[in-house]
C-alpha positions as CSV (number, residue, x, y, z in Angstrom):
1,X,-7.1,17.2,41.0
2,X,-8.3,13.8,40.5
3,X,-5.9,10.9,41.9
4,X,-4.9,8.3,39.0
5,X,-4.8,4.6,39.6
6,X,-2.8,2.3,37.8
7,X,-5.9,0.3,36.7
8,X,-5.7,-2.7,33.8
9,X,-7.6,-2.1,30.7
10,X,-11.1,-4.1,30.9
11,X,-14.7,-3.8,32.2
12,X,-16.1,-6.6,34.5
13,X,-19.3,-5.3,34.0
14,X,-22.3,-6.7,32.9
15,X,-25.2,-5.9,30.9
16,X,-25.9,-2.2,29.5
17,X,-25.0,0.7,31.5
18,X,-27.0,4.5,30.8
19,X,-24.8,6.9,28.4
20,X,-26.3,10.1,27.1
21,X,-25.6,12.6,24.2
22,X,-27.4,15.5,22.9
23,X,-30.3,13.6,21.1
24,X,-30.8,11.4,24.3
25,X,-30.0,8.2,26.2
26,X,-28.6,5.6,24.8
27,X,-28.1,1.9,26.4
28,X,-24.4,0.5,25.6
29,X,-22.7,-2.9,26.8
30,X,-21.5,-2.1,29.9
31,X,-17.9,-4.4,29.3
32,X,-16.8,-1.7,27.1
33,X,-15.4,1.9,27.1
34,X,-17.5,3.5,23.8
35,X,-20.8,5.8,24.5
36,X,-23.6,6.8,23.1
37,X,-23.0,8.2,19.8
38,X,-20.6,5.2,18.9
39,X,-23.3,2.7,19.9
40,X,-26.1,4.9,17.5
41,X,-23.3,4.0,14.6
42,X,-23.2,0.4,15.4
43,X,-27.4,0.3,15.3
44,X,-27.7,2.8,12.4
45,X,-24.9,1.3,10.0
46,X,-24.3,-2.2,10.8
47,X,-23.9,-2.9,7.0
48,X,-21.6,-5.8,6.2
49,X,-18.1,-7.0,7.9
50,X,-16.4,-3.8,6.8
51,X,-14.6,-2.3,9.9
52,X,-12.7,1.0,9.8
53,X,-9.1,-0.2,9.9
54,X,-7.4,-0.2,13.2
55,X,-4.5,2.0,12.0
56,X,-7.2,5.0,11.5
57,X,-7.1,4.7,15.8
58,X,-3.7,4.2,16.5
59,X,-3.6,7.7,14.5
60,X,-6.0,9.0,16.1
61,X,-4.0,8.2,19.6
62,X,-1.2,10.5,18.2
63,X,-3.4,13.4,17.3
64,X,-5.7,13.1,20.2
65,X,-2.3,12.8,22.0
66,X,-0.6,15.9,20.4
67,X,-3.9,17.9,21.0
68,X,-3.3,17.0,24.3
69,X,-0.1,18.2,24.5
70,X,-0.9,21.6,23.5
71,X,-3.7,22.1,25.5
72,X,-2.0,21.3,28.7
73,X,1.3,23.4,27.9
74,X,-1.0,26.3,27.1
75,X,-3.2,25.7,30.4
76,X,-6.4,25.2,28.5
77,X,-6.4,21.6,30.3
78,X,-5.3,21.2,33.7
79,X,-2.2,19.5,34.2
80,X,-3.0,16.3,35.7
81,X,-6.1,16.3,33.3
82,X,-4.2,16.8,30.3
83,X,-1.1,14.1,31.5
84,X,-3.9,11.9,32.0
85,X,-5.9,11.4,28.2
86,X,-2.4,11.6,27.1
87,X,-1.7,8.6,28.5
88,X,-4.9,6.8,27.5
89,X,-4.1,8.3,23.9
90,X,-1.0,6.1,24.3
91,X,-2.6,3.1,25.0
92,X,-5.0,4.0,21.8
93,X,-2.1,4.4,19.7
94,X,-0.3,0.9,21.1
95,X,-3.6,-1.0,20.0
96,X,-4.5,-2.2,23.8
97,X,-7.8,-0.5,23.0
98,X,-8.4,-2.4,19.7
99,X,-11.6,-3.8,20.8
100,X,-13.3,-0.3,21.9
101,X,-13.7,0.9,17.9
102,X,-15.8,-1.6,16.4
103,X,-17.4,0.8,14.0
104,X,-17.7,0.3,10.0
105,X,-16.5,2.0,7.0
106,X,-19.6,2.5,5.5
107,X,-20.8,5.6,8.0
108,X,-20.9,9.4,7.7
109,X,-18.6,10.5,5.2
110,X,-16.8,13.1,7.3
111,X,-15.3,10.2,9.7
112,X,-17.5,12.1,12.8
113,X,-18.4,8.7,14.5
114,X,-15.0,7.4,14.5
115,X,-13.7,10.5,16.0
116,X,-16.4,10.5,18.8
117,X,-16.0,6.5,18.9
118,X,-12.1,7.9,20.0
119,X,-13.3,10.7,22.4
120,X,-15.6,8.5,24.3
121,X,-13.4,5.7,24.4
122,X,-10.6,7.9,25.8
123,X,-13.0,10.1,28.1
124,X,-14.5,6.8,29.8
125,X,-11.1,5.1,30.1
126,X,-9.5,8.2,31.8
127,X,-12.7,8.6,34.1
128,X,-12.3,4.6,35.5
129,X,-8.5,5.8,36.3
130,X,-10.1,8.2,38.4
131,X,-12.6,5.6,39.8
132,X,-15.2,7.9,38.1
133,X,-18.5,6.6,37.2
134,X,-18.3,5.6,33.3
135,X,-20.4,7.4,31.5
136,X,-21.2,10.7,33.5
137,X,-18.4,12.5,31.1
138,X,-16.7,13.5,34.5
139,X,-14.4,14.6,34.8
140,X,-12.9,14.0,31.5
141,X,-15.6,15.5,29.0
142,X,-15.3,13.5,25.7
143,X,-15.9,17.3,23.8
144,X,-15.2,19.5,25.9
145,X,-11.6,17.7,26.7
146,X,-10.7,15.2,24.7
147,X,-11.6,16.9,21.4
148,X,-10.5,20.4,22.7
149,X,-9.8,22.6,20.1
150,X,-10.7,19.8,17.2
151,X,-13.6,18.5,14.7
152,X,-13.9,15.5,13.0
153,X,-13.2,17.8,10.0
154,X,-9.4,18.0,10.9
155,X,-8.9,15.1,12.9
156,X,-10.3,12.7,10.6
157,X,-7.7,13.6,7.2
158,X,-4.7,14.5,9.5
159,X,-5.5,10.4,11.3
160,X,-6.2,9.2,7.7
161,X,-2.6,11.2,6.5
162,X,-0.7,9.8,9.5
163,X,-2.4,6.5,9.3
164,X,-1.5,5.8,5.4
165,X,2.3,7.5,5.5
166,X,2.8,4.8,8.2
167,X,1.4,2.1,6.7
168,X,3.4,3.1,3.7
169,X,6.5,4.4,5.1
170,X,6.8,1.7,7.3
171,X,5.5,-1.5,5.6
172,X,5.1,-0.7,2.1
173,X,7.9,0.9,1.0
174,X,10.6,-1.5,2.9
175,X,9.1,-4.6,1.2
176,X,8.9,-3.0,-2.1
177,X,12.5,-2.5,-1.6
178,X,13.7,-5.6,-0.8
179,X,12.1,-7.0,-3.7
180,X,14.0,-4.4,-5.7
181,X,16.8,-5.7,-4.5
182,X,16.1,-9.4,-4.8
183,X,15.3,-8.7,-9.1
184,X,18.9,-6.4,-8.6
185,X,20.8,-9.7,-7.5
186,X,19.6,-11.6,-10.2
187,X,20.0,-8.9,-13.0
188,X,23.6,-9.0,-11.8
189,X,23.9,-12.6,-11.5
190,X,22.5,-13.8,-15.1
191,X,24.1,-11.2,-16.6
192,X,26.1,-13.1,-19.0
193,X,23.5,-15.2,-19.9
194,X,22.3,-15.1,-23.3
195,X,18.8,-15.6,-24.5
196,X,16.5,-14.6,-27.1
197,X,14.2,-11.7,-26.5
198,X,10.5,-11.7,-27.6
199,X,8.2,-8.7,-28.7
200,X,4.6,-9.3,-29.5
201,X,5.0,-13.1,-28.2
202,X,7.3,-13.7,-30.9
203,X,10.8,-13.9,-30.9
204,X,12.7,-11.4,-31.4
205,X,16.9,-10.4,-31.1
206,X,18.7,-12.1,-28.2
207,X,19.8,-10.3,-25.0
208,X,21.0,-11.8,-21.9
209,X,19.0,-12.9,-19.0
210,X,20.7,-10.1,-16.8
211,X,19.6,-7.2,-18.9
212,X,15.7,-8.4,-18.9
213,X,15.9,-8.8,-14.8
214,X,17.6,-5.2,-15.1
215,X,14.6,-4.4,-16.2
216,X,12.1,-5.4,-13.9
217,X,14.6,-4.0,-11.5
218,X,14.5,-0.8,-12.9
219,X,10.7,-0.4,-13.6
220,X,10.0,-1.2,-10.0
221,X,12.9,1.4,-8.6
222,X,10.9,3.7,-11.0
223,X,7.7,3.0,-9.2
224,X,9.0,3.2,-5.4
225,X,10.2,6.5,-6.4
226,X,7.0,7.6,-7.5
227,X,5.5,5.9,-4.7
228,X,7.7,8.0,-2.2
229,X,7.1,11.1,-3.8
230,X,3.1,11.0,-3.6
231,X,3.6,9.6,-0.1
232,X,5.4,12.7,0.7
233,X,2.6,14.9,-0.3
234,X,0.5,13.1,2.9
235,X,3.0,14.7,5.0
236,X,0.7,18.2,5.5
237,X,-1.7,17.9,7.8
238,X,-5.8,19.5,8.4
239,X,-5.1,19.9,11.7
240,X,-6.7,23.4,13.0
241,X,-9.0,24.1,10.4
242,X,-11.9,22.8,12.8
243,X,-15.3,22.9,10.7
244,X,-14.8,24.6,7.4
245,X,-11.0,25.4,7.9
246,X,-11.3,28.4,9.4
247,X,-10.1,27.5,13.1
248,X,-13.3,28.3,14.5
249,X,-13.0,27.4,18.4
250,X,-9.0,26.5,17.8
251,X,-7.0,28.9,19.4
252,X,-4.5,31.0,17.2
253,X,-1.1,28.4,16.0
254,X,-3.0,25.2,17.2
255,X,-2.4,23.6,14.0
256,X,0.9,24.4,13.3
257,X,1.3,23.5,17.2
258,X,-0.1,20.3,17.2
259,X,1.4,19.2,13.5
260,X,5.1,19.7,15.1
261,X,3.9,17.2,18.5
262,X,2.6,14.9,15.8
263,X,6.4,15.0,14.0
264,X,7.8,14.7,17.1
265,X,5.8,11.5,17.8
266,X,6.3,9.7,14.9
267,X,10.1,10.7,13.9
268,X,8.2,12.0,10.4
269,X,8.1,15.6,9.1
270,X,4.4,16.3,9.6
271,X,3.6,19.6,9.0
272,X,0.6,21.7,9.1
273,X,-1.2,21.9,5.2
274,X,-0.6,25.7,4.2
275,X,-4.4,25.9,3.2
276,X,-6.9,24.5,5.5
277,X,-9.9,25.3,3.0
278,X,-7.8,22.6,0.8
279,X,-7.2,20.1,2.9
280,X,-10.8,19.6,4.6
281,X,-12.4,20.4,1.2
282,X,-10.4,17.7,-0.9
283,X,-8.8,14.5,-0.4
284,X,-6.7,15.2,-3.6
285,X,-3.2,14.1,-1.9
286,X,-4.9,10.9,-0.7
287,X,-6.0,10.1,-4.4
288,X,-2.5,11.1,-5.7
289,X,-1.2,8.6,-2.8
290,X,-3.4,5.8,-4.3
291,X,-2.5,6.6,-7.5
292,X,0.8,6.0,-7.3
293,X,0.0,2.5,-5.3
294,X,-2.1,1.6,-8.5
295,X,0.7,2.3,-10.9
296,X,2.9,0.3,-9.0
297,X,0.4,-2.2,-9.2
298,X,0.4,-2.0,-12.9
299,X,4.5,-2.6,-12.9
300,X,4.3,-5.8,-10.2
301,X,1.8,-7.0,-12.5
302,X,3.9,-7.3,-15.4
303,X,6.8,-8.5,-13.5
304,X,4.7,-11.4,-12.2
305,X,3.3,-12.1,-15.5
306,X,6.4,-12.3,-17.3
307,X,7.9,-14.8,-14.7
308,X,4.8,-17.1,-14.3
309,X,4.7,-17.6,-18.6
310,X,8.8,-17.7,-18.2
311,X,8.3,-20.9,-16.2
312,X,5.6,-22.4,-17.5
313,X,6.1,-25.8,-18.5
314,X,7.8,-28.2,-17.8
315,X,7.1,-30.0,-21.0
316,X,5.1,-27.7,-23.3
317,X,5.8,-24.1,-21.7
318,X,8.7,-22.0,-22.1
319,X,10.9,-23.2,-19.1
320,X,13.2,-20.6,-19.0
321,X,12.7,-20.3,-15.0
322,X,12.9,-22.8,-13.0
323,X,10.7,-21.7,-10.2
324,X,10.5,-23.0,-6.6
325,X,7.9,-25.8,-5.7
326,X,6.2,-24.1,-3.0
327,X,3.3,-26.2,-2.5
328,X,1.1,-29.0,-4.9
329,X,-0.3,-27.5,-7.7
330,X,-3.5,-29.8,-8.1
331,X,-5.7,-32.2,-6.6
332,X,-6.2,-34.0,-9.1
333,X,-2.9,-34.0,-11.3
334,X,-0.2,-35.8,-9.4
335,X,3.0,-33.4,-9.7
336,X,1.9,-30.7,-10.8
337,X,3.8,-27.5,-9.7
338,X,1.7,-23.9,-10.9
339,X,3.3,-20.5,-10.1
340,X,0.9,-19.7,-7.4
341,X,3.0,-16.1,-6.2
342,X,2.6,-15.0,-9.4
343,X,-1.1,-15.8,-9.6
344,X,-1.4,-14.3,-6.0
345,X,0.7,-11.0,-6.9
346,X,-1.7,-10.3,-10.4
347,X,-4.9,-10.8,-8.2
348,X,-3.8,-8.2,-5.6
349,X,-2.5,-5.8,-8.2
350,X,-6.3,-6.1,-10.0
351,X,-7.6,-5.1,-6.4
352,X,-5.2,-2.5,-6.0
353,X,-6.3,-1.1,-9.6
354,X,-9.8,-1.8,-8.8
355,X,-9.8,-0.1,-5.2
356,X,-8.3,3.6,-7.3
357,X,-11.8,3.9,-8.8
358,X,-13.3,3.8,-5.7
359,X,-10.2,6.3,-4.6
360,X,-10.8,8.2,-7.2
361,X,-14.7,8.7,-7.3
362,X,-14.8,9.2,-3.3
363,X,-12.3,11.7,-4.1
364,X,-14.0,13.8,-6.8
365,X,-16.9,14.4,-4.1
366,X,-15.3,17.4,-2.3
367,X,-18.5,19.1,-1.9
368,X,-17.9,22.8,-0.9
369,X,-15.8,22.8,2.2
370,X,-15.6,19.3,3.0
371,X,-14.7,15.5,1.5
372,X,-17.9,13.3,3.0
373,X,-16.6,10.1,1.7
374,X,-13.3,9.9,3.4
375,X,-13.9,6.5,5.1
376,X,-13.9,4.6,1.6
377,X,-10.5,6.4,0.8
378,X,-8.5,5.4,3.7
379,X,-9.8,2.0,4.2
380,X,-9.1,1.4,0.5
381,X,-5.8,3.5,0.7
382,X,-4.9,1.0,3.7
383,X,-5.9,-2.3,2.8
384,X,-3.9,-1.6,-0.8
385,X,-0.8,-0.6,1.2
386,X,-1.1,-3.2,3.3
387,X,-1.5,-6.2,0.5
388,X,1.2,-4.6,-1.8
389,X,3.9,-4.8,0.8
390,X,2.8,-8.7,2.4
391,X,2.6,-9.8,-1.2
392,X,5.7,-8.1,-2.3
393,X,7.3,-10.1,0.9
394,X,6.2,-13.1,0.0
395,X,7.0,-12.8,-4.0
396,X,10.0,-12.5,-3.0
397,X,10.7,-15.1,-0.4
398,X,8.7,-17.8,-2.2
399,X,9.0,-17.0,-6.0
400,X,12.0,-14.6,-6.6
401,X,15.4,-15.5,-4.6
402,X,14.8,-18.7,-5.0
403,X,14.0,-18.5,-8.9
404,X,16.9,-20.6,-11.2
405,X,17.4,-20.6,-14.9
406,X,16.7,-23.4,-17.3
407,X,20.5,-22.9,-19.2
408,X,20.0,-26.0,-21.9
409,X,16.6,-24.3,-22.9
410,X,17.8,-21.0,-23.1
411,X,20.8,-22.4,-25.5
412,X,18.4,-24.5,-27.3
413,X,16.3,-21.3,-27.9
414,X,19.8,-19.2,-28.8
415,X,20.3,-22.2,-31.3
416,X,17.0,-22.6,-33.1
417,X,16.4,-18.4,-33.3
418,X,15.7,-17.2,-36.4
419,X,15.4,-13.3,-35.8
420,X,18.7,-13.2,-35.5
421,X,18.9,-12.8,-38.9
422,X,18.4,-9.2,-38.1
423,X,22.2,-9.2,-38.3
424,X,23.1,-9.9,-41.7
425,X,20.3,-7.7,-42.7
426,X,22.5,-4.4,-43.0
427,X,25.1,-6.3,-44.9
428,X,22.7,-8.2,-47.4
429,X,19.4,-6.4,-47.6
430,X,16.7,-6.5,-46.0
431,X,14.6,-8.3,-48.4
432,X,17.3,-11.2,-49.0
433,X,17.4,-11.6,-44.9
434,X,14.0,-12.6,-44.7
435,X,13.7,-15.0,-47.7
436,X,16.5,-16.4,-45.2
437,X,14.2,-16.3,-42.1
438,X,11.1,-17.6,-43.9
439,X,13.3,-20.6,-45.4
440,X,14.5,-21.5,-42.2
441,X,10.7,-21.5,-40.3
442,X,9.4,-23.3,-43.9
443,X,11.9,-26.1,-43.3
444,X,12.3,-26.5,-39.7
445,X,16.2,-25.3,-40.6
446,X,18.7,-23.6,-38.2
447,X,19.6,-20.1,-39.3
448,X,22.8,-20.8,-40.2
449,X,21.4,-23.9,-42.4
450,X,19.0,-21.6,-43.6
451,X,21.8,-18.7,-44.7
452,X,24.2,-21.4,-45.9
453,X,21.3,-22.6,-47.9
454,X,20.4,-19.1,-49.3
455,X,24.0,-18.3,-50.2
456,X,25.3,-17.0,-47.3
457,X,28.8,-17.7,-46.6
458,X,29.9,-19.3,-43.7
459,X,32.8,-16.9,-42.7
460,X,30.8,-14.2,-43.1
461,X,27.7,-16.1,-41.0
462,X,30.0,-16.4,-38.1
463,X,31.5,-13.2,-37.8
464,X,27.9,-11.5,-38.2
465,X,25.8,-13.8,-36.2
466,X,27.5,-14.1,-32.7
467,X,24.5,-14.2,-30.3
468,X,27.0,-12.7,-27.1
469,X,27.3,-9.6,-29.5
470,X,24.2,-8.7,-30.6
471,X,23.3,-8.5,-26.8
472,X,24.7,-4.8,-27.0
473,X,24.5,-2.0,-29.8
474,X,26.8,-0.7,-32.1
């Protein structure tokens, strides 16, 4: 038994120090804790500024972690071996090793150097503990030890399925909520609000402000749901299915085993995926996942839209909103106020929309027993998650609750509407009614000149044509 010291995260060293792998020696900086098969990634696909996302690692500390767990309570690891990478796996999982996975996205497909990139970072951070000599793989062998038990096959999708539930779960979801909730307030709050309704750009019957909001409030409740329910499906887990899902070198359980530390962990209801051959072979639940992000994206979008054209003006817009002046709208235009959240929230949709074809062709390519182009999935399943719930928090805070209503425009509108002829049309014909509504647009009328005009009475004009009522049917 090797004696742990409390030592800080960090390398003074220098220069390159000697690592080693089964192809060979490989020089690596010797200020950090990788080896030799993470700096062959770093040489061999350096290609742009694409870096796997750090939440792929803090996963990874958990299912290292959990793997750890089992080992040791089942004495395949020594006890003070297997208390010590747990304990590293916890600073993995914290992000104080952030700096130690520098690798990209675009790598092998299966996520295998980002799983070693793990291993030796934990094996050579465990070794200085034990005042070891870094790099030896002694006594804390990234393989043998740290990936006891495991492939890349099974540890990549279960750190990609913990990874984007958190994300998700966590982030997403919460912000997507309170949005809900701010478009809820408002619903409730211009409910008696009258104004008139368009369909195909054109006017159309009147409702009140209140009902519209309820429905941007209940298309985006619509879309959480979904969103929760394909998030669900991440909850099952490749764990123990090693290479091809059989469990080759896993001991019997290991899956299920580790799945229920992983649950433990993260208070969620991870379980292990029924069929292995599935799980490794496809990355089906992680295109559903995304799918359900992209039709969310397609419902924010039309929210956004509908408020940025709602308060466009002041002059020659609609100006139904009022929204809030969050910042100049032109260099070059004095005053000028644009509805910049808006703008922002329909660009990040489009990515979001954009990234599921890349979602969705990575996931087609399930070749045989294994998915070789996970690394686009996640990084695109992350960085969606992660824009969707900052730019629903900032809709919100900067465009939503503080959004007010132009009342003498909407009443100006309620006056000079000339669909609301729709009324009368049951009691006069259908025909007569829009001789009525062409008069009025012909001679820049009111309605109500317009009917009066047409021989309408007046009596019956009023009792028929009450904007308040034909907010509701019947």
């Amino acid at each position: 038994m090797a004696t742990v010291h409390d030592i800080p995260i960090g390398l003074a060293a220098t220069g390159t120090r000697r690592e080693f792998d089964s192809l060979g020696d490989v020089d690596v900086p010797a200020d950090h804790y990788w080896g030799a098969q993470t700096q062959r990634s770093l040489e061999h696909f350096n290609i742009g500024d694409d870096r796997m996302p750090k939440e792929v690692y803090h996963a990874y500390g958990i299912v290292k972690k959990a793997a750890a767990v089992v080992n040791t309570d089942a004495g395949r690891l020594p006890e003070w071996k297997g208390r010590l990478i747990q304990r590293v796996c916890d600073e993995v999982a914290a992000g104080a090793l952030d700096e130690e996975f520098p690798l990209y996205v675009w790598q092998t497909g299966s996520g295998t150097q980002s799983n070693m990139n793990v291993n030796e970072v934990i094996s050579n951070r465990c070794i200085q503990l034990v005042d070891g000599t870094l790099g030896s793989q002694r006594p804390v062998h990234p393989n043998d030890h740290v990936n006891m038990g495991q492939s890349s096959n099974d540890t990549f999708p279960t750190a990609m399925h913990v990874a984007a539930f958190t994300m998700t779960t966590r982030k997403t979801l919460p912000a997507l909520k309170r949005l809900r909730d701010a478009l809820a307030q408002h619903a409730r709050t211009w409910d008696d609000v009258v104004k008139i309704g368009r369909t195909h750009l054109e006017d159309a019957t009147p409702l009140t402000v209140g009902q519209e909001w309820s429905g941007y409030h209940a298309a985006l409740d619509d879309a959480i749901a979904e969103v929760e329910h394909a998030t669900h499906g991440l909850l099952q887990l490749a764990i123990g299915g090693t290479a091809v899902g059989t469990g080759l070198n896993a001991p019997t359980g290991f899956g299920a085993q580790v799945a229920r530390e992983i649950a433990a962990m993260t208070g969620a209801p991870f379980q292990v995926a029924p069929n292995p051959f599935a799980a490794q072979g496809t990355l089906d639940r992680m295109v559903r996942a995304h799918g359900a992000l992209k039709s969310l994206a397609v419902t924010l979008f039309k929210i956004a839209n509908d408020l940025r054209w709602l308060g466009s003006g002041p002059r020659t817009g609609l100006h139904e909103l009022l929204l809030p002046a969050n910042e100049p709208g032109s260099s070059i235009m004095p005053g000028k106020v644009n509805p910049t959240q808006a703008e922002a929230m329909l660009m990040v949709a489009i990515q979001v929309i954009a990234s599921d074809v890349a979602v969705t062709m990575g996931g087609a390519e399930g070749n045989f027993e294994l998915n070789a182009f996970r690394p686009i999935l996640i990084d695109n399943y992350l960085h969606s998650a992660r824009i969707l719930a900052d730019m629903s928090e900032h809709f919100r805070s900067y465009m939503v609750e503080g959004a007010a209503l132009n009342e003498p425009q909407l009443a100006s509108n309620v006056e000079r509407s000339v669909m609301m002829v729709t009324a009368l049309s049951p009691i006069i014909g259908y025909d007569k009614a829009a001789v009525i509504s062409h008069h009025a647009i012909a001679h820049d009328l009111t309605l109500k000149q317009a009917a009066l005009a047409n021989g309408v009475s007046e009596e019956l004009f009023e009792r028929v044509v009450d904007p308040r009522a034909l907010t509701h049917g019947g």
